[in-house]
C-alpha positions in Angstrom: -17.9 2.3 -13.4 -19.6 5.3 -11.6 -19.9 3.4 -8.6 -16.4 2.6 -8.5 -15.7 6.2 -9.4 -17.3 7.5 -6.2 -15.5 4.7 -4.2 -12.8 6.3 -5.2 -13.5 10.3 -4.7 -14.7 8.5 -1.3 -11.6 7.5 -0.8 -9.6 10.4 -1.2 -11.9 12.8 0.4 -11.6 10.5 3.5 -7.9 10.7 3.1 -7.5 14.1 2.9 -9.8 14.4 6.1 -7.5 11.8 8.1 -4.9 15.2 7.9 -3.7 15.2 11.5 -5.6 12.8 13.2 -4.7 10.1 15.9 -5.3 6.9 14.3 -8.7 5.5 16.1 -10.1 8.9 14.5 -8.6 7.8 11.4 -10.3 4.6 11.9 -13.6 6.1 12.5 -13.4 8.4 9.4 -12.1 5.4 7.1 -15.1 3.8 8.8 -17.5 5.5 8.0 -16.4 5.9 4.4 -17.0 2.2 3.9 -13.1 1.8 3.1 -11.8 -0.7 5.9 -15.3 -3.3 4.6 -14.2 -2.7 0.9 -13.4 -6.8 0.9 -14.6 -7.9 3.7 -17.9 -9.9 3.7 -21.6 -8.1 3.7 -22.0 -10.3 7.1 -19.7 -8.4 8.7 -20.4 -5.2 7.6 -17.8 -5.0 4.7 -18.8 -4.5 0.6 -17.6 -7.7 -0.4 -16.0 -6.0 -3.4 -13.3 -7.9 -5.4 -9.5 -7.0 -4.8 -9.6 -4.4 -7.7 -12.1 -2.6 -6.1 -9.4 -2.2 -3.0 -6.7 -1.7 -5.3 -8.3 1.2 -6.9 -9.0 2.7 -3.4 -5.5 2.1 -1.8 -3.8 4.2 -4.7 -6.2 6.9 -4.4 -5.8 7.8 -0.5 -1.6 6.9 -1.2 -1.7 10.5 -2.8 -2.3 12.1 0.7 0.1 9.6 2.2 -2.2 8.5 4.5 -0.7 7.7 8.1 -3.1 4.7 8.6 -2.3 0.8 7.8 -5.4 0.6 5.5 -4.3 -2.2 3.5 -3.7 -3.9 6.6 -7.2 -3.5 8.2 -8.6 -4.3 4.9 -7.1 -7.5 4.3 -7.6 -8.5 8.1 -11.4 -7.8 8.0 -11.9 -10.3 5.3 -10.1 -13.0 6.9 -11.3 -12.5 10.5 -14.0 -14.0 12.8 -17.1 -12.3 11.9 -18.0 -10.4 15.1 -14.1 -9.0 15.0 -14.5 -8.2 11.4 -17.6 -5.9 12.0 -15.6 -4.4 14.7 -12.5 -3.6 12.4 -15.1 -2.3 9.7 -16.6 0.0 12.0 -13.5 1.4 13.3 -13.8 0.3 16.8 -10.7 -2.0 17.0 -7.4 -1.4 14.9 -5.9 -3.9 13.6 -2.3 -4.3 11.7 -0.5 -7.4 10.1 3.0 -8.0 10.8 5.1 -8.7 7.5 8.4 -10.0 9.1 9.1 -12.4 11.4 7.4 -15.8 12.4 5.1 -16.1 15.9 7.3 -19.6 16.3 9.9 -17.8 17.2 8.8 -15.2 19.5 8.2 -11.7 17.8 7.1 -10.4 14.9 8.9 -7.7 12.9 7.7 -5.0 10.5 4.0 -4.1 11.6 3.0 -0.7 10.9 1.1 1.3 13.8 1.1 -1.6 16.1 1.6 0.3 19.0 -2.1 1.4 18.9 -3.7 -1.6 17.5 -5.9 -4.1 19.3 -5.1 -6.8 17.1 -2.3 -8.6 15.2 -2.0 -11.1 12.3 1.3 -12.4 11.7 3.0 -16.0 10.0 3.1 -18.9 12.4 4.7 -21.1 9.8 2.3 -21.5 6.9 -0.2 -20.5 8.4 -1.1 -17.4 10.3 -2.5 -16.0 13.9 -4.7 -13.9 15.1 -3.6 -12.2 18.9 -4.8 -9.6 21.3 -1.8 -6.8 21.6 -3.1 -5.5 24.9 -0.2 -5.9 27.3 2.3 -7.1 24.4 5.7 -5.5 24.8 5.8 -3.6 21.5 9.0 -1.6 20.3 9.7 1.0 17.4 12.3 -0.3 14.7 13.8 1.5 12.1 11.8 2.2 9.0 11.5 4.1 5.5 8.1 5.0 6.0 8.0 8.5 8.2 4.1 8.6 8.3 3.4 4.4 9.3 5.9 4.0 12.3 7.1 0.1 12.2 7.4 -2.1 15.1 8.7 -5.3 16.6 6.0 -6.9 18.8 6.7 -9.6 21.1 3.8 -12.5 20.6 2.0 -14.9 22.4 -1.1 -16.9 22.4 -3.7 -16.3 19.7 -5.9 -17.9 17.2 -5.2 -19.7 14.5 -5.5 -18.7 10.5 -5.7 -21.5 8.1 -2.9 -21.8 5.8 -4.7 -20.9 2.6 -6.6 -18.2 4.3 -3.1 -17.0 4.9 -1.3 -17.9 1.9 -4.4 -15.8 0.1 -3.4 -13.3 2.3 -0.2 -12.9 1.4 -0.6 -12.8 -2.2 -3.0 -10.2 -2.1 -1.1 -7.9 -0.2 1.8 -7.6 -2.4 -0.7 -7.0 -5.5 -2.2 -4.0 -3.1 1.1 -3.3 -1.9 2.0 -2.6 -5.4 -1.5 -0.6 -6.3 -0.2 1.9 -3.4 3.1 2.0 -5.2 1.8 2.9 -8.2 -0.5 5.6 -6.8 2.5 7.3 -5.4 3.6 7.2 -8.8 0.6 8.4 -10.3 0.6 11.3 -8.1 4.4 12.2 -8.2 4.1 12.6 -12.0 1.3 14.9 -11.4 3.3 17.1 -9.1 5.9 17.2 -11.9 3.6 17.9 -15.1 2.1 20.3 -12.7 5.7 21.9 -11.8 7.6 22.2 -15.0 4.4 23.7 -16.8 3.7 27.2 -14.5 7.3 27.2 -14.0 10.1 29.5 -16.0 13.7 29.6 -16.3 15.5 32.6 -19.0 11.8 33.7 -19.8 10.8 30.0 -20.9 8.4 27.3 -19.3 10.0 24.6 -18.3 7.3 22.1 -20.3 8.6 23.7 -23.7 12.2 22.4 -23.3 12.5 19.0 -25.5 14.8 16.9 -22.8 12.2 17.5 -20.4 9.4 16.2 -22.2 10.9 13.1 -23.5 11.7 12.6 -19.7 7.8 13.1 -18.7 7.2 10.6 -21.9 9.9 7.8 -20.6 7.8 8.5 -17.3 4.4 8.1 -18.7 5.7 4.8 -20.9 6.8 3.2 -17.3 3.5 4.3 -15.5 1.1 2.4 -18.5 3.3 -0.7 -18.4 3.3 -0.7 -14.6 -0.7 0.3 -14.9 -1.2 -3.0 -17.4 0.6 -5.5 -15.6 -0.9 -4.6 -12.3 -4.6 -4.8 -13.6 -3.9 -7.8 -15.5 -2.5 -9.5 -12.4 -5.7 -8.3 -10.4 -8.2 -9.6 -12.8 -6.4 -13.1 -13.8 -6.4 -13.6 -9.8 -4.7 -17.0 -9.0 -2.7 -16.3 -12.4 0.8 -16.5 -11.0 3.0 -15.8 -13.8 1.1 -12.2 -14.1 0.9 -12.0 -10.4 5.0 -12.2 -11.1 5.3 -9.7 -14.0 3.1 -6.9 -12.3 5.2 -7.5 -8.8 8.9 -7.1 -11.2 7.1 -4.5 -13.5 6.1 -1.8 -10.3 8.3 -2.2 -8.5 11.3 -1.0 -11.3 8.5 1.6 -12.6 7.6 3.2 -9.3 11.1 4.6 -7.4 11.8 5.7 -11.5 8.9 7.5 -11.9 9.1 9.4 -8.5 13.1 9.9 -8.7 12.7 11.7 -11.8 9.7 13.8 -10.4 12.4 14.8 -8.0 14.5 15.4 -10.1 12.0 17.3 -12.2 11.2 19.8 -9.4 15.2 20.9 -9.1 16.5 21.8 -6.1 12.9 21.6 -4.4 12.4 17.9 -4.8 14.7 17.4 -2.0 13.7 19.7 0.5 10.6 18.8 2.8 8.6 21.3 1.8 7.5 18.9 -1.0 6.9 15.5 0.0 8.2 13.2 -3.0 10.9 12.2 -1.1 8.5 10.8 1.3 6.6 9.0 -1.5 9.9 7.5 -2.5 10.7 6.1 1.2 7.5 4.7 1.3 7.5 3.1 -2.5 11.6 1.8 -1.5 9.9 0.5 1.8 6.9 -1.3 -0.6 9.5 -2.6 -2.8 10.7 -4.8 0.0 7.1 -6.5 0.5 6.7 -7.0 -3.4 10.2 -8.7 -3.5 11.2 -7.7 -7.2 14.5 -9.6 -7.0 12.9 -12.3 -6.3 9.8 -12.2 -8.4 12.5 -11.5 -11.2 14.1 -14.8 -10.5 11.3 -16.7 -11.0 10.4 -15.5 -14.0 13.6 -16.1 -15.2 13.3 -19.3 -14.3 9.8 -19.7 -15.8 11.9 -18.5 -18.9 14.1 -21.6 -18.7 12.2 -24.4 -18.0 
């Protein structure tokens, strides 16, 4: 537990230092914090830690909305040919996954800070593929996230990733997708607890008034349940009815938690001085990778069988 405890400090001291940075410094800083090897193998450089391990560290450095695909590089360096994976690890190549789109057909949609990666993993079918970007025609799309800029990347060539290397893949990034989200969360109800204490209105704190605190209480009630779920699912890995619930569970608890911390703040949460709103773009964008509609469909037909 203390280990994993000063993973995590790690982590958000190396987040808070990424502040302003161009992404290969972000890289080298990441690097050098051990965060990009959290799964990837000891061979390569990495920890070899299990997936909670990079849960734990993903929500952390959410809190600074970091500007860095971490969760990308983090998946990719486990997956990846050992000499590329020690290169990723150490910060000397970026690397990004591409979440839309299928290499059969051309280009690639939704990969976050491709336009200064080296390397891209995207679907080709079931499986997946591993290219070079250098020289790829790579073009900004509309996004929620402000701070990870997506993009639509034109592919070619590559090597192949086996289909249950990729299929592993996938899985695990929407439990990490969701470990981000509920960071965000985390840390949004922490601006507001903070907020609504120190501040007054008609010569009373804000904390003392009872509608208020039930709100912080429904908040709270959301955050554990989304909390429970999301561990279970990370411990029972390969358990896909809780892989289901925590994917349905954060991603309803998340946007509620941070809307109301919004809402909490007043007329500040939606100015840009305070960056929930930002949080909430990026947890809305999340949303999309965890597919809750879906995930709520299945269980509903889990429920009927």
């Amino acid at each position: 537990m203390s280990d994993m405890q000063d993973i995590i400090e790690s982590a958000r001291r190396a987040a808070e230092a990424c502040a302003g940075l161009e992404p290969r410094a972000m890289a080298k800083v990441l690097a050098d914090a051990g965060l990009i090897g959290v799964l990837a193998s000891e061979a390569a450089g990495g920890l070899g830690l299990p997936i909670s391990a990079a849960a734990a560290v993903l929500a952390a450095t959410e809190a600074q909305l970091l500007g860095f695909p971490l969760l990308e590089s983090m998946l990719a360096a486990r997956v990846l040919p050992e000499a590329l994976a020690a290169e990723v690890v150490g910060g000397d190549k970026l690397v990004t996954i591409a979440w839309g789109g299928d290499a059969s057909h051309g280009s690639v949609t939704r990969a976050h800070g491709a336009a200064g990666a080296d390397l891209l993993l995207c679907a080709d079918g079931a499986a997946g593929r591993c290219l070079a970007l250098a020289g790829a025609e790579v073009t900004e799309e509309p996004d929620l996230d402000l701070e990870r800029p997506s993009f639509r990347v034109k592919v070619a060539g590559g090597e192949p990733i086996a289909p249950a290397a990729w299929a592993a893949l996938l899985a695990d990034a929407q439990l990490l997708r969701a470990a981000e989200c509920l960071g965000a969360a985390e840390t949004s109800m922490e601006a507001a607890i903070a907020h609504i204490s120190g501040r007054k209105q008609f010569g009373r704190v804000l904390v003392g008034m009872q509608a208020l605190r039930f709100d912080l209480a429904r908040h709270k009630l959301a955050l554990e349940s989304a909390r429970v779920t999301l561990n279970k699912a990370l411990v029972q890995q390969g358990d896909s009815h809780a892989a289901l619930v925590a994917r349905s569970t954060v991603g309803e608890a998340a946007p509620f938690i941070i809307e109301g911390a919004i809402q909490l703040h007043g007329g500040m949460g939606f100015t840009w001085d305070v960056p929930l709103h930002r949080r909430l773009r990026r947890v809305r964008n999340a949303c999309a990778q965890l597919d809750v509609f879906g995930a709520r469909q299945a269980l509903m037909a889990e429920l009927l069988a």
